[in-house]
C-alpha positions as CSV (number, residue, x, y, z in Angstrom):
1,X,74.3,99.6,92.0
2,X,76.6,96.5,91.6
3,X,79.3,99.0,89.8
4,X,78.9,101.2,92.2
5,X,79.9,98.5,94.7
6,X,82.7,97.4,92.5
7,X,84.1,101.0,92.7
8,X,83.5,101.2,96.3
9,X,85.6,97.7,97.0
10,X,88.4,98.5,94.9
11,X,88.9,101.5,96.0
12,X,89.1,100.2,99.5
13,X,91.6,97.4,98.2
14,X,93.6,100.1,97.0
15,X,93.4,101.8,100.8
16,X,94.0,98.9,102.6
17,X,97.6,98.7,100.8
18,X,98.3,101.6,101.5
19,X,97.7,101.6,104.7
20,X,99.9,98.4,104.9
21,X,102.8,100.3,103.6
22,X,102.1,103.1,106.3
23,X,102.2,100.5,108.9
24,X,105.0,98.5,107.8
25,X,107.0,101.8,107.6
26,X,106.2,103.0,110.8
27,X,107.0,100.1,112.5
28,X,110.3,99.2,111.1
29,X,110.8,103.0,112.0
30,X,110.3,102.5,115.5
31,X,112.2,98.8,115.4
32,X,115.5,100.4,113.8
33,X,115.3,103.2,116.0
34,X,114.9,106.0,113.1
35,X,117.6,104.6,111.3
36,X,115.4,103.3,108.7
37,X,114.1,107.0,107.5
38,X,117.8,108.4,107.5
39,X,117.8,110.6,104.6
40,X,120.4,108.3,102.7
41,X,118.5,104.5,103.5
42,X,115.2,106.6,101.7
43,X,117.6,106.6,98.7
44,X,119.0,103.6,99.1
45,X,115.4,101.8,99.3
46,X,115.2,102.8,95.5
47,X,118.5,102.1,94.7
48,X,118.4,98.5,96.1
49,X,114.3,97.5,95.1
50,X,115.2,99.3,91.4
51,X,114.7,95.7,90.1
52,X,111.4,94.8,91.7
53,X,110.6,97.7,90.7
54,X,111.1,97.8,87.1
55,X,110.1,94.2,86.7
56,X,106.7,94.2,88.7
57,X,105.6,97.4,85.8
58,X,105.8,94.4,83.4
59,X,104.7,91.5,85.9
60,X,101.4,93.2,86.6
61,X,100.1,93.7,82.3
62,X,101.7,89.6,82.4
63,X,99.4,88.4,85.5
64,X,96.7,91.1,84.6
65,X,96.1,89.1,81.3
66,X,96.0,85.8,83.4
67,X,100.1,84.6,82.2
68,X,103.0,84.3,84.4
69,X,106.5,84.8,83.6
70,X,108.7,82.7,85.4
71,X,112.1,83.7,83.4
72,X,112.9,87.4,84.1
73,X,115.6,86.5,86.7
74,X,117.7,84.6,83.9
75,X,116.8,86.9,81.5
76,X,118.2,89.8,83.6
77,X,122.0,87.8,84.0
78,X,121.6,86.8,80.4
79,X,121.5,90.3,79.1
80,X,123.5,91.8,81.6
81,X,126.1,89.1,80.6
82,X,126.3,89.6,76.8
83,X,126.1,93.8,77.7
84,X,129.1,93.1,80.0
85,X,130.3,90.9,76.9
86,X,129.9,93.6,74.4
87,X,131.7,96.6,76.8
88,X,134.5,94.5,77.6
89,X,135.4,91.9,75.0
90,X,134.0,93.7,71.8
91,X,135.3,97.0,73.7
92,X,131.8,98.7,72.3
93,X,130.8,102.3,73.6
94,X,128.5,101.5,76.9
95,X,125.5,103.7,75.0
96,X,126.0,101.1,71.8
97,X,125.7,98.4,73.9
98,X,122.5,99.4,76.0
99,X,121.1,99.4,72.7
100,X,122.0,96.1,72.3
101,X,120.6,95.0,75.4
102,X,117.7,96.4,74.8
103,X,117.2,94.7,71.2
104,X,117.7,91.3,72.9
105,X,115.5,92.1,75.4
106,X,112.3,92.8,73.1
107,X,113.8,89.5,70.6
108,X,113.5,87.1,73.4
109,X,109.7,88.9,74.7
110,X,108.8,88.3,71.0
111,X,110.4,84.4,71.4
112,X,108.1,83.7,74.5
113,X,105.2,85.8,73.2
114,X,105.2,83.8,69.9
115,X,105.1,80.2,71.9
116,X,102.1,81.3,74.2
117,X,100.1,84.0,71.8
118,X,100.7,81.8,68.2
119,X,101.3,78.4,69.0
120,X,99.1,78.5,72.6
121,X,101.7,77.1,74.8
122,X,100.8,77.9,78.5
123,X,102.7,80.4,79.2
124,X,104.1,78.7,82.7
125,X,105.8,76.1,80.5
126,X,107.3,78.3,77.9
127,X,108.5,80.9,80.5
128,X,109.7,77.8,82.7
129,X,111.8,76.6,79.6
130,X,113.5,80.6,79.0
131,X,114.3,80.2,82.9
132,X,116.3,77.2,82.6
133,X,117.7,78.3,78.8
134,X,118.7,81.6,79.7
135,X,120.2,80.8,83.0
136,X,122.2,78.0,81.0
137,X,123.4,81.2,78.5
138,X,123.9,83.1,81.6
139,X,126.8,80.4,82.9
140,X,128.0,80.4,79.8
141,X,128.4,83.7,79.4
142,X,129.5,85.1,82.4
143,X,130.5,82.2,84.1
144,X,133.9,84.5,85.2
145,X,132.5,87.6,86.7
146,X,132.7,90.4,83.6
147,X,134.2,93.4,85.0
148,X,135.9,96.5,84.2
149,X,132.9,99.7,83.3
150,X,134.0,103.0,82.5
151,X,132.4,105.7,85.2
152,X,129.8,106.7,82.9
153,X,127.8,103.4,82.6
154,X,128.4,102.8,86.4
155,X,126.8,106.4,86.8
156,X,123.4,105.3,86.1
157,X,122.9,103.5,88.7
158,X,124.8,105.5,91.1
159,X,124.7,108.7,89.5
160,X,122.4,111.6,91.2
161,X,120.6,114.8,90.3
162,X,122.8,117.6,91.3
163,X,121.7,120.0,94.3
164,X,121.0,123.6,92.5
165,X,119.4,125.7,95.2
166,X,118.1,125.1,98.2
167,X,114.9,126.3,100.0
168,X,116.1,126.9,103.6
169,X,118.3,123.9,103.6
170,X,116.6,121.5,101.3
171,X,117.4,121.3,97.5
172,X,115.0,123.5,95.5
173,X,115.2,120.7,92.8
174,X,114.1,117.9,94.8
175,X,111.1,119.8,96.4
176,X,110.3,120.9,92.6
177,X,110.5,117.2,91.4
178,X,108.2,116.2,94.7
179,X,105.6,119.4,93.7
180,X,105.2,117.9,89.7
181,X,104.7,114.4,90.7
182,X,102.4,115.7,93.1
183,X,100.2,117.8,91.0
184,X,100.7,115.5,88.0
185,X,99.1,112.8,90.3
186,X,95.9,115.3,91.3
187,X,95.5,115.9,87.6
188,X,95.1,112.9,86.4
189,X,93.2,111.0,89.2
190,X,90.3,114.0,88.2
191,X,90.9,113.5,84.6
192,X,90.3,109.8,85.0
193,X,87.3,110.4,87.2
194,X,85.8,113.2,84.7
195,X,86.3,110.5,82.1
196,X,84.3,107.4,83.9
197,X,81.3,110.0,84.6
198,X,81.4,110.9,80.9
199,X,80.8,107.6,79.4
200,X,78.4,106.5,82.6
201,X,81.2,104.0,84.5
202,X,81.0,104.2,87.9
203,X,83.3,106.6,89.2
204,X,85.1,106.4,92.6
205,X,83.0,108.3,95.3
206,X,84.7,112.4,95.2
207,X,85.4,112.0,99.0
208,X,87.3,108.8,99.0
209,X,89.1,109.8,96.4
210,X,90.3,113.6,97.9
211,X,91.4,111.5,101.1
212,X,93.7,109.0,98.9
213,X,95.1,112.0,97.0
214,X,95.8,113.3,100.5
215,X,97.6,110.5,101.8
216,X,99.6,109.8,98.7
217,X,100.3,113.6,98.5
218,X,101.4,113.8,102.0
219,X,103.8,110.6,101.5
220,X,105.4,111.6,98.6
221,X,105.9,115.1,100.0
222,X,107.4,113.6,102.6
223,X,110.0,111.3,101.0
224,X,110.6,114.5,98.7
225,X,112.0,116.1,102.1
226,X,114.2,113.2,103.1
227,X,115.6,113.5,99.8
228,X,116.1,117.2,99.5
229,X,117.9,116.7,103.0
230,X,121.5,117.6,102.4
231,X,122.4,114.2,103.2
232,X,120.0,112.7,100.6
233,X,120.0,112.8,96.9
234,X,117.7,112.3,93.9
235,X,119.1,108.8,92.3
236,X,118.6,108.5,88.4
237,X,117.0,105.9,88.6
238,X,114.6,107.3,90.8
239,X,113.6,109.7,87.5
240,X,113.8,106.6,85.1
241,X,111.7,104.8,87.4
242,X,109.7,107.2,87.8
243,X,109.1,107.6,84.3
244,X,108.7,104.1,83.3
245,X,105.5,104.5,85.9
246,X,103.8,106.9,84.2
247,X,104.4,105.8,80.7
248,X,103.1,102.2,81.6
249,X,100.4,103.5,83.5
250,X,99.2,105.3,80.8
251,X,99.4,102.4,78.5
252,X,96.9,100.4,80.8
253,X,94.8,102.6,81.5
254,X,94.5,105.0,78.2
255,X,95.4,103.3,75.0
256,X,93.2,100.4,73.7
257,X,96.1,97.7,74.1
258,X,95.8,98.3,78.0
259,X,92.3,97.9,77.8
260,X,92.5,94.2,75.6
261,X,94.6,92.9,78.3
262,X,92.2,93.8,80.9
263,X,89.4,92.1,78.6
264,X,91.7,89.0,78.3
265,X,92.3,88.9,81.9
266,X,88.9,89.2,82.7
267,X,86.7,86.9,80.2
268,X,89.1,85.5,77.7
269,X,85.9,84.1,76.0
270,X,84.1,87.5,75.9
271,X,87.1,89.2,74.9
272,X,88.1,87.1,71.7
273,X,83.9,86.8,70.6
274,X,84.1,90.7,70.9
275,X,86.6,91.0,68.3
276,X,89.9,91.7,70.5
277,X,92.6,90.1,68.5
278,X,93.7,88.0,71.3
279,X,97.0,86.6,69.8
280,X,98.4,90.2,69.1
281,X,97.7,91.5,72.4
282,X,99.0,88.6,74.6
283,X,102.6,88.4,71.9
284,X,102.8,91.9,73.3
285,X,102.5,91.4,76.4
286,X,105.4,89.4,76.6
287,X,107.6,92.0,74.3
288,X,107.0,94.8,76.7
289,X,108.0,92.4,79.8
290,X,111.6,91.2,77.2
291,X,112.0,95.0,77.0
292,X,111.4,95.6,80.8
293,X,113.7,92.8,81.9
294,X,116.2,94.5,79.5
295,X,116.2,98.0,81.6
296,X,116.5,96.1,84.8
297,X,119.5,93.9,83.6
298,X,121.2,97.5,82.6
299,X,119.9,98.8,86.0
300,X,121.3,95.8,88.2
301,X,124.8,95.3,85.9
302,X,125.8,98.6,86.5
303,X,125.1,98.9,90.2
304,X,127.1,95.8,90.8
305,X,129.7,97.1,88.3
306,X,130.3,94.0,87.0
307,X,128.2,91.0,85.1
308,X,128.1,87.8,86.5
309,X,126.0,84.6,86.0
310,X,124.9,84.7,89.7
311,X,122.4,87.9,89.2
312,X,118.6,87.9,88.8
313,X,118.0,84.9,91.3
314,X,114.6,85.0,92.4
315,X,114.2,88.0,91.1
316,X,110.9,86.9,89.2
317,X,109.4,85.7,92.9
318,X,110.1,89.5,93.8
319,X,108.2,90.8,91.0
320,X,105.3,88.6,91.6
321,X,105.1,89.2,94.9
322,X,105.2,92.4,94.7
323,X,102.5,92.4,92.0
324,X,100.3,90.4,94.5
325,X,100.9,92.3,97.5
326,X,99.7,95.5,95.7
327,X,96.5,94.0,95.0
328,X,96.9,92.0,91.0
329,X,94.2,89.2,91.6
330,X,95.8,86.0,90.9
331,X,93.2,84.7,88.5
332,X,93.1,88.3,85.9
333,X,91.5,90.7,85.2
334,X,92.4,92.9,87.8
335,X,95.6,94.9,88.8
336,X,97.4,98.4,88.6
337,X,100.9,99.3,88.1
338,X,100.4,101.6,91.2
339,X,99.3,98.8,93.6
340,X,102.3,96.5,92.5
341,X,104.9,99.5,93.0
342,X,103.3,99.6,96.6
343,X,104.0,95.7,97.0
344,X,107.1,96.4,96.0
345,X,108.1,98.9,98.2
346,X,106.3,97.0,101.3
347,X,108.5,94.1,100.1
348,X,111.7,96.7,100.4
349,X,111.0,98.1,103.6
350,X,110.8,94.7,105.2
351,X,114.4,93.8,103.7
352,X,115.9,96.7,104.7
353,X,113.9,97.1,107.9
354,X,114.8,93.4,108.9
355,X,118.2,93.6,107.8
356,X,119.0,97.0,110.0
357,X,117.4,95.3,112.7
358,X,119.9,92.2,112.4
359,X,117.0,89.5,112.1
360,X,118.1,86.2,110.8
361,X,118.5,86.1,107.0
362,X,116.4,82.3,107.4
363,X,114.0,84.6,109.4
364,X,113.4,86.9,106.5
365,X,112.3,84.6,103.8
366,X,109.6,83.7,106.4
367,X,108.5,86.7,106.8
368,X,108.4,87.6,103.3
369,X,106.5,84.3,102.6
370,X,103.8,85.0,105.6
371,X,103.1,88.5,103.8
372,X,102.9,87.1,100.4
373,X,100.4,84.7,101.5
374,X,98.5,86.8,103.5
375,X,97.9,88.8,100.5
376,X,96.8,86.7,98.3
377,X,94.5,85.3,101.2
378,X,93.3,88.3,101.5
379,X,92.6,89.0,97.6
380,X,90.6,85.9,97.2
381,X,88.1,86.5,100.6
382,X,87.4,89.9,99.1
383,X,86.2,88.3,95.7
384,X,84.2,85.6,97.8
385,X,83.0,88.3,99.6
386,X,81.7,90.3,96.6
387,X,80.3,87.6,94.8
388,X,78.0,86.8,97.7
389,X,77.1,90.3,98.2
């Protein structure tokens, strides 16, 4: 009956954010007049939260396992500097040096994931320590703004899916896009239920799950039409994003390394006395967030077109934020890349709504602090809560 509880409150949790993101959206619709749901801001949402977005995948397996990682900003100008380094200076193809990027990204995950996994560092201090390191290299680097891309790296952050056909007047490959992501959602929400009743876990109840399948359904339908507007467009990185979602969500939620770092989170002690090889799992942990922080340095060096020094700041209070806003419990154990992509976004629509509305940029932060707080007041009443009941 507990379980059953457990089900019942999380998926509520899960509700509740949603219907934040509802809320939020419809207001700042109503505050900016419409202008916020213009066909090309729905685009430019993406384009502009790409980083929060990308990071916060990684942020929620680092604060899921009960870590923190407080040097993603600096790791994001750090790369970005020596892949702005590598086009310009070493005049290497762009695709040669992604590749680079990439490998640095995974070498310095390893670098913070040996410290806290190996040596048993906390990984606060050791993260702390890559902020102020790699923000250092970053100055270094490019202290004098790197500039200069060929059209084809600057295309993959600005680059869009071409409009085919259309359907009346909305792009037949949008809508398509919109109908997979839809139906791939259905499926596995019901293969994931059919798979909790199998082995006797307490499944979400059938109803409340049709009615979130619904509402999800509805809203990504109805972003797909904004988009398959003929003033809107499919970004990229809306697909790479996009993908990067799935892939990680399946890695939580259906291999065996997503299910240590839920262990970990949840009773490190239970977790290491029932065998889970602790050590490998949390070293991993931080590879995947090196890699992550790679992509979004790629991501945010060829929107700006240019690498400077300057980029990635605060960017690791964005991802967290958005990780606690979508529901990752601040002690473990608890958290779902879907929840932290809705924190993400909530995070977005405020910036954008406030900033359309013309509201003090001192104003903003405040805002955004009131939320984040309020979140996180709210995720430890519902555990107080629980444990009473």
């Amino acid at each position: 009956m507990a379980s059953f509880k457990d089900s019942i409150g999380g998926s509520l949790r899960q509700y509740g954010i949603m219907v934040a993101l509802i809320l939020v959206v419809a207001f700042f619709a109503v505050f900016t007049q419409g202008m916020l749901l213009n066909p090309d801001n729905v685009a430019t949402l993406i384009l502009q939260n790409a980083y929060v977005l990308i990071l916060a995948i990684g942020m929620v397996m680092v604060i899921v396992a009960g870590h923190i990682d407080l040097s993603v900003g600096s790791l994001v100008a750090f790369i970005g500097g020596v892949l702005g380094w590598a086009i310009i200076n070493w005049n290497w193809p762009w695709p040669l040096a992604i590749l680079l990027a990439l490998v640095i990204g995974v070498l310095v995950g390893a670098w913070h994931g040996f410290w806290v996994a190996y040596v048993r560092i906390p990984a606060f201090i050791v993260t702390l320590a890559g902020m102020l390191v790699f923000r250092g290299l970053a100055l270094m680097i490019a202290g004098i703004t790197i500039a200069g891309f060929d059209q084809g790296f600057i295309q993959i952050s600005s680059g869009k899916l071409p409009q085919t056909f259309f359907i009346a007047h909305l792009d037949g490959l949008t809508l398509i896009i919109g109908v997979i992501g839809v139906a791939g959602l259905i499926w596995s929400q019901f293969r994931s239920r059919a798979a909790q009743l199998k082995h006797g876990i307490a499944a979400e109840p059938i109803g409340l799950m049709i009615g979130k399948l619904v509402v999800i359904s509805v809203a990504i339908m109805a972003v797909t039409v904004r988009l398959a507007e003929p003033r809107g467009f499919v970004p990229y990185l809306l697909v790479l994003i996009g993908v990067l979602i799935f892939t990680y969500s399946f890695v939580l939620n259906r291999t065996v390394f997503g299910r240590h770092i839920y262990a970990i989170g949840g009773n490190l002690n239970a977790a290491i006395l029932s065998g889970i090889n602790t050590a490998r799992t949390n070293f991993m942990i931080f590879v995947h967030m090196g890699l992550l922080s790679a992509i979004a340095a790629i991501v945010m060096t060829s929107r700006a077109g240019a690498a400077t020094a300057s980029v990635g700041q605060n960017y690791e209070l964005d991802a967290i934020a958005a990780c606690f806003i979508g529901g990752t419990a601040v002690t473990g154990g608890v958290g779902r890349i879907s929840g932290a992509m809705v924190g993400a976004l909530i995070m977005g629509v405020l910036n954008m709504g406030l900033s359309i509305g013309k509201v003090d940029p001192a104003l903003q932060q405040t805002i955004k602090g009131l939320v984040l707080l309020g979140a996180v007041v709210l995720d430890l009443l519902s555990k107080r809560r629980a444990q009473v009941a």
